[in-house]
Every structure is written in C-alpha cells, then in structure tokens.
N, C-alpha and C positions, 0 to 999 in steps of 0.2 A: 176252189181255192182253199186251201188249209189256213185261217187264219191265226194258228198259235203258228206256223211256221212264218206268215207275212208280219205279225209281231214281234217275233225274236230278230229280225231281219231287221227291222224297221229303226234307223237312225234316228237315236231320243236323244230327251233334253230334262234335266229335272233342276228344280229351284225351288225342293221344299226336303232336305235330306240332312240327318243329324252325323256327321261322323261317326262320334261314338253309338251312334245307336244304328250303324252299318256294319260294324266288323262282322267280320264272315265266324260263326259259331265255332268253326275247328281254331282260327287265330285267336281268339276271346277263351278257348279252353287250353290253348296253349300257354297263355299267360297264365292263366290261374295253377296251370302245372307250377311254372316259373315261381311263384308265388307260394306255391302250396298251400293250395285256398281250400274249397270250401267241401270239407269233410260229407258232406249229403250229396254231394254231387263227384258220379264215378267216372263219366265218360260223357264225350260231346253231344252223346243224342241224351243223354239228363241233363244237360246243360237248356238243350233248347226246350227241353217240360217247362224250365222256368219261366220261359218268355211267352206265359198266359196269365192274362190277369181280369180280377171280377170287377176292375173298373178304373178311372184315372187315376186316384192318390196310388193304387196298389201299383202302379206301372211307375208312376215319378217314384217311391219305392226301388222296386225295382233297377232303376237307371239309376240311383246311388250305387245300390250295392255293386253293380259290374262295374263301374268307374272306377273303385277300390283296387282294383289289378293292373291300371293303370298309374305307373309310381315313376317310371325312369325316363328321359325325353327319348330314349331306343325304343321304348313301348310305344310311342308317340308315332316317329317313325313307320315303324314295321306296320303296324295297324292302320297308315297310312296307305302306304304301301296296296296292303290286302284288301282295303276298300277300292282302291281304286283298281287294281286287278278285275276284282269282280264285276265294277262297273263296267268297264271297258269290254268286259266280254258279254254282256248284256248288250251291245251296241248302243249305249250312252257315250253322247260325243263331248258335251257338255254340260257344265255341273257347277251350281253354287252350292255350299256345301255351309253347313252352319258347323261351327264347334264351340265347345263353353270350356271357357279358360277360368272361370271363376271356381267352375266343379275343382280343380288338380293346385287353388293356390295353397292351400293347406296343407298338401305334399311338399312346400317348398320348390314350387316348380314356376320358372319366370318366362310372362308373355310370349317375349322376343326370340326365348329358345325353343320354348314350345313352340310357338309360332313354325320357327324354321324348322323345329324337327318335321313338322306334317307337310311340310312342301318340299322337303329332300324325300320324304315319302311319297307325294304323288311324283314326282320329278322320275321315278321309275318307270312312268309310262307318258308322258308328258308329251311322247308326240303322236299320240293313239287318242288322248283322253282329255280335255280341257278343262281343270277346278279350280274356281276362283275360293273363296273363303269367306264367311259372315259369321261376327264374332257373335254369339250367341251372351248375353250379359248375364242374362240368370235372374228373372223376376227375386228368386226366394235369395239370391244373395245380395238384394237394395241396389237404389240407386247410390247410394253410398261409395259402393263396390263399382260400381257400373262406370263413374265420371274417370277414375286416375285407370283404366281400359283403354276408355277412348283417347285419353289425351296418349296414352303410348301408340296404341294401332297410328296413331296420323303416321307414326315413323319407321312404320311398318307394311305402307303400300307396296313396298317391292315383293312384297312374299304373298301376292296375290291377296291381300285382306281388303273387300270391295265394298263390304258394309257392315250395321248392326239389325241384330234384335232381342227380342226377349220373350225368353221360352219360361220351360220351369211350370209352377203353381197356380195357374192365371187364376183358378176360383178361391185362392188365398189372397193376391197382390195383383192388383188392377192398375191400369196401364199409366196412369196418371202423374206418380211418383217419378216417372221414368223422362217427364219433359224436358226439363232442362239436361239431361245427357243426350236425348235426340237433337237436340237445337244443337250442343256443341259439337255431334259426329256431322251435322251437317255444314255445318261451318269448314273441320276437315274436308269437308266433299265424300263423307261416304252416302250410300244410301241404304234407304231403313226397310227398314219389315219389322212383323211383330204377331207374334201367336196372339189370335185372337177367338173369341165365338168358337171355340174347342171344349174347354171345362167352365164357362162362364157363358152369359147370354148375348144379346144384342148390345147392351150395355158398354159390355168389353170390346167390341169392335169399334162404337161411336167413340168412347177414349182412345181407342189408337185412332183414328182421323182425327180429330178433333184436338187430344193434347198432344198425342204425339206425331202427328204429321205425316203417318207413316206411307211408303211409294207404295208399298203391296203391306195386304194380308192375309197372317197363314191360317187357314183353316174357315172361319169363316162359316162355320157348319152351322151356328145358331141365329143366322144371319136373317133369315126366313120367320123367326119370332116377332120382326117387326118390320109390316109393310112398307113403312117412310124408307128405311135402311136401306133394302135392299131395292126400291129406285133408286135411291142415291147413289149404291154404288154401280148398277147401270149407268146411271146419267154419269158418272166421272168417269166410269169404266177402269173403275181402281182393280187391278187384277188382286184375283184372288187363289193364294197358292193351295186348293183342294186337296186331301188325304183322307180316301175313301175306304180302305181299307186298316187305315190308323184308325178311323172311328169308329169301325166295327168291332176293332182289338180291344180296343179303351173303354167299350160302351155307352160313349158317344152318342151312337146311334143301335139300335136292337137287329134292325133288318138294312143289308145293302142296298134292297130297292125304298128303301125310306130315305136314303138321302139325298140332300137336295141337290146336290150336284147338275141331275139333270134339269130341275126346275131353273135352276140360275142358267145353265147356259141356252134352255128353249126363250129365257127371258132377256139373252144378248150382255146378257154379263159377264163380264174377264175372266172365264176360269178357265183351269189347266190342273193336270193329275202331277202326283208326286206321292212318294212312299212314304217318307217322315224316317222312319226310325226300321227300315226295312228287316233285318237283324232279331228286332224285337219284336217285329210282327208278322214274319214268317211270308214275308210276300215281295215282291219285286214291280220293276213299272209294267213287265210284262203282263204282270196278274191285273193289276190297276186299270189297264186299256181293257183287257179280257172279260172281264168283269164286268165294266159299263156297258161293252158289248151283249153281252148273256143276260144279265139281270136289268138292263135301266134302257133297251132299245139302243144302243148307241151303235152308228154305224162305220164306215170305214173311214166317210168323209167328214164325220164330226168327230174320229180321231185327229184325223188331218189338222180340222182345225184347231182341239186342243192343243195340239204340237204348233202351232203355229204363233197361237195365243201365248203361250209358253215363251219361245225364241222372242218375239215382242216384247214379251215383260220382262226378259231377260235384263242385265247392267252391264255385258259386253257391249263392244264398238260397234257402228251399225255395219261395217265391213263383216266380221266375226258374224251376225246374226242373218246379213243376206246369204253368207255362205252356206249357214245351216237348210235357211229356208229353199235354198237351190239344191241344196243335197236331197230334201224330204222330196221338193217336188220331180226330183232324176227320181228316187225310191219309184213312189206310185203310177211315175209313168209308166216305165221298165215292167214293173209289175203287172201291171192291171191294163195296160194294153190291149 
C-alpha cells in the first residue's frame, strides 16, 4: 500500500490553523502585487524564501510584515476563499480556523465586517468544507484589547465564530492577564483554547488551566518539562492541539524525532496533529501524519486515532462529529480490507 497516496485520500480534520498564516503563497504574492509591496521580493517563489526563520520572535516578525497586504475586507474575502480552496482539496472535511482581528484594527477595519468578509469567503465552498472560526485576541495586543472583542463576537455567532484564544508572544505575555476576558467569552458560551508551552515553558500551560480555564491547548510542546503537568493533563485528558512541524520551523524543537508528541500519546494523553500556520511553514497535515509515520514510529492505527481524538476534541454538534467518525471509519475499512 502506498501510504502518501492512503494520506492524501484520507478524510481530515484540523483544530489548530491560523488563517492568515494559510494563504496559499501565489494569493499572498498576489496581494502584494495589488499593493505594490515589497521591492526585495520578485516573484512567488522569493516570496516563500521568506517563510524561514532562526527562530520564534523572527517568525512572530515575520507574520506582521505579510499582515501589512492585507488592508480592504475584499482581501479578507478572497484569501478566504483560497484557504479554503486549498483545504478542501487536501481532503479536510472540517476545520476550526483561528483568525486575529486585533492584527487589521489599525487599518481601520471593524470586527463584524471582517468577520463577514471571511465567511462569504469560505461560503465558496461551504458544501465541500466545514469552518467554523476562533477569534485569535492577540497576547501582544492586551487584554485591554482582548474584552470590547468579546463582548462584539456574542453578536456575531451567526458567522460561525465558535470560540476564543490567544496566540502572538507567549514568551513576552503569559496567559494570566487574559482571565477575566476568558470568564466573560464563557459567559457568551464560547469555548476557549490558548497557545501555550510553544515559546514559553510549563509555566505557560499551568496559566492557561488554571487562570484561564482553557477546554484545549495548543501546542503544549514544553509540557514534558514538568512531570506533575503532564499527568495532569492525562488525568483530565485536556486535548492537546499538537504542531509538529510548526516546531521544527520556529525552533521549538531541533530534531522532529525529539518531539514529544509521541511520548504524550504512548502516555494516553489527548493529542491530535495540526499545521498551525501551514503557508508559513511549508507543510500541510498530509506532511504532519507522514512524518510521525517515517521519523517517530507511528502507524496507520495511531493515525486513526489521532483523527479520532481530534473529531472528539472538536466544538461541532455531536451529530457533525459522529458523521466524521463514520466517514474515517468507511475510509479504512474500504481501504485496508
């Protein structure tokens, strides 16, 4: 059996993916044309040189400057659009999609229409592809920023906006600051998530449980620093949104077989793959599965179950999630029969 062909095949689910830091490299140089941006950069494949970096501040860097091309809610749109395009043809059925509305207020650009520009943009495929939304707050732009967000998204559940978190700086702004605007999104009824144990240690994951409550967390790579933690988040079986190949971009981590990814899940802990910022790091979930397989032992049936764990941790209906899991399990019957 060819398994890059029973991967590309294979009906996914991701719940760890930045919008902006999806757009497809030809869309993202198309704007910059639009724009008449950035004189060092000639053509789409100098576009993607850029997207290497010697380390996290150089990446959060980075994801300012290409935000900068996005100015008009038609940019919004259209780049909607072409995420979701690409997902869809990756065989991604469903999709929580983070975006940061705090990055574009400075442009003069409001919530509610941003908001609606990026769901008349996935709306182009919308009976192929399911994306819900998760306001990303923006550590580095405070909770300050973060509370008059929330109180707009309550008014803004029709446009698929399912929850919060907060990405951005973690090893600058720890997660603590951030409580009382978790307390009032949950009030709303959203659910939370929160980059954590990324560019910061153990530390920064116990603040998100602990102040900020959160249902899931992403990343979760430094989590292994401290043995108490990571029972604990076995014992609660707090999923954890995994990006394995984010960490290797960012330097994170040095070597792929160094991550712990596999140690957490030989150890019965919630975890499940995701690209993060796919776009910026040159990779897809197809690579994510492929990868665990080649470099960390992982086999077809501990794919299985990350996909599974995944749809579980998912905030669609449990209708919406048995379907998927009925779909995966058609896949490998069909297949591997």
């Amino acid at each position: 059996m060819n398994r890059e062909r029973f991967i590309k095949d294979l009906p996914k689910v991701e719940l760890h993916i930045h919008l902006e830091g999806a757009i497809p490299v030809i869309a993202l140089w198309n704007l910059i044309v639009k724009y008449k941006g950035n004189k060092n950069i000639g053509n789409a494949e100098e576009l993607a040189e850029r997207f290497k970096y010697k380390d996290f501040p150089q990446f959060i860097e980075t994801w300012g400057w290409k935000n900068q091309f996005l100015r008009e809610y038609e940019d919004f749109k259209y780049i909607a659009k072409e995420v979701a395009c690409d997902l869809k043809d990756q065989n991604i059925r469903y999709v929580e999609m983070f975006y940061t509305p705090a990055d574009h207020f400075h442009k003069n650009i409001e919530l509610q229409k941003l908001t609606e520009a990026v769901r008349e943009g996935f709306n182009y495929y919308a009976n192929e592809i399911d994306i819900l939304l998760i306001a990303d707050l923006c550590r580095d732009a405070g909770p300050d920023s973060g509370m008059p967000v929330v109180n707009q998204l309550s008014e803004l559940k029709d446009t698929g906006v399912i929850g919060i978190g907060i990405g951005g700086s973690e090893h600058k702004y720890p997660p603590a600051p951030f409580k009382q605007v978790y307390e009032r999104a949950r009030k709303y009824g959203f659910k939370t998530t929160a980059h954590a144990g990324e560019a910061a240690g153990a530390d920064s994951i116990w603040g998100a449980i602990n102040e900020l409550k959160a249902d899931r967390i992403g990343h979760a790579t430094r989590a292994f620093e401290d043995d108490r933690l990571v029972e604990y988040l076995g014992n609660k079986q707090i999923p954890l949104e995994m990006c394995p190949i984010s960490n290797l971009r960012t330097g994170v981590i040095k070597d792929i077989k160094e991550h712990p990814v596999k140690a957490y899940y030989k150890k019965g802990l919630n975890v499940f793959v995701n690209t993060d910022d796919p776009k910026m790091f040159n990779n897809c979930l197809d690579d994510e599965y492929l990868i665990l397989m080649k470099e960390c032992g992982f086999e077809l049936t501990d794919i299985k179950k990350l996909l599974e764990n995944s749809i579980n941790s998912a905030w669609c209906e449990t209708g919406k999630k048995q379907k998927l899991i009925n779909e995966i399990n058609t896949y490998f019957e069909s297949v591997l029969r």
